[in-house]
C-alpha positions, 0 to 999 in steps of 0.5 A: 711081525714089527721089528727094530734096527739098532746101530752101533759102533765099534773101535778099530785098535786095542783100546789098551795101547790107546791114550783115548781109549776112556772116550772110545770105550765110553762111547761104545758102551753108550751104543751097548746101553741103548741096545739093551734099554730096546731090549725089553725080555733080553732076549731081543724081543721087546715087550709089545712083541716087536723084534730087535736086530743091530747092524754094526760096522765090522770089527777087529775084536767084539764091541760091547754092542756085538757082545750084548747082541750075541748073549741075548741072540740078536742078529747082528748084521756086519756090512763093510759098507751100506753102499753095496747094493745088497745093504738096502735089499737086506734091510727092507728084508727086515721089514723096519718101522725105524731105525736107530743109529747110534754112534754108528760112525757112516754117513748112511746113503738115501736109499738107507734112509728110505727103508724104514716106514718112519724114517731113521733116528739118530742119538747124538751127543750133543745139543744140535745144532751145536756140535754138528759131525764127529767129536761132540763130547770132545769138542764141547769140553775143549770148548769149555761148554758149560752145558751139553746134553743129547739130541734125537733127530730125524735123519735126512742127508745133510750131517745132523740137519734133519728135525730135532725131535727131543733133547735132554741137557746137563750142565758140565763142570770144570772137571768133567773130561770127555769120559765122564760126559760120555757116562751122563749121556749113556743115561740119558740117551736110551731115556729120550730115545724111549721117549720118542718111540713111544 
């Protein structure tokens, strides 16, 4: 039986008594739409059969990709660091052919990277090698970009060097805040990452 791993990522503090929480929620959700684009009958099964299963970082209240996974029971695997020597013999348990991660907000250690057969992809949300490491919504529209966009890579053990492998870009507007880039990129990301699966 085949099987696919998809990373998330959640907020630590209450996003109502946080002046950033637009940004943080966007994102979050991002990770939900891309856990639920994989999910092909809803119920963690993807149409050619393939099973599904998130690994997301531990939490203080349940994320939007938690809460997707729990409705349509999907595992979902918790681990307080994925340098604990028990990360890499639970994963290759599983069997993975990739995995995705997705804001997932850990550097992922080699004997990660090693476990699926076809490596592990990474959504990031920006045109790399622009806006490499943390923040690249925000930097870009502090920066005053005038166009951004996602990027799946290949991961390897640099921060975002591996292969770019796809990118789909937009064009950003004046108006645009990091929230609003945040939406655009929930669209597009789930579409390129379907793409390059396939």
């Amino acid at each position: 039986e085949q099987r696919a791993i998809v990373t998330g990522k959640m907020s630590h503090q209450d996003r109502n008594a946080d002046p950033t929480r637009s940004a943080r929620n966007a994102d979050t959700t991002r990770s939900a739409d891309t856990t639920r684009y994989a999910d092909g009958d809803g119920n963690g099964t993807k149409r050619d059969g393939r099973r599904i299963h998130t690994r997301i970082q531990p939490d203080k209240t349940p994320s939007p990709v938690k809460q997707l996974a729990c409705e349509h029971d999907i595992p979902v695997f918790q681990p307080n660091s994925l340098r604990d020597a028990d990360a890499p013999v639970a994963l290759t348990n599983l069997s993975p052919e990739v995995m995705v991660v997705v804001a997932y907000g850990l550097i992922l250690p080699a004997e990660i990277l090693e476990v699926p057969t076809y490596g592990c992809l990474n959504v990031h949300a920006s045109l790399l090698p622009r806006w490499r490491g943390a923040a690249p919504v925000q930097r870009a529209v502090a920066a005053g970009d005038t166009e951004t966009g996602v990027t799946i890579m290949q991961m390897d053990a640099g921060l975002d060097t591996g292969a770019i492998l796809n990118q789909a870009s937009f064009t950003l507007s004046p108006r645009d805040t990091s929230a609003s880039v945040f939406e655009a990129m929930a669209q597009l990301g789930p579409d390129r990452k379907s793409t390059r699966l396939n």
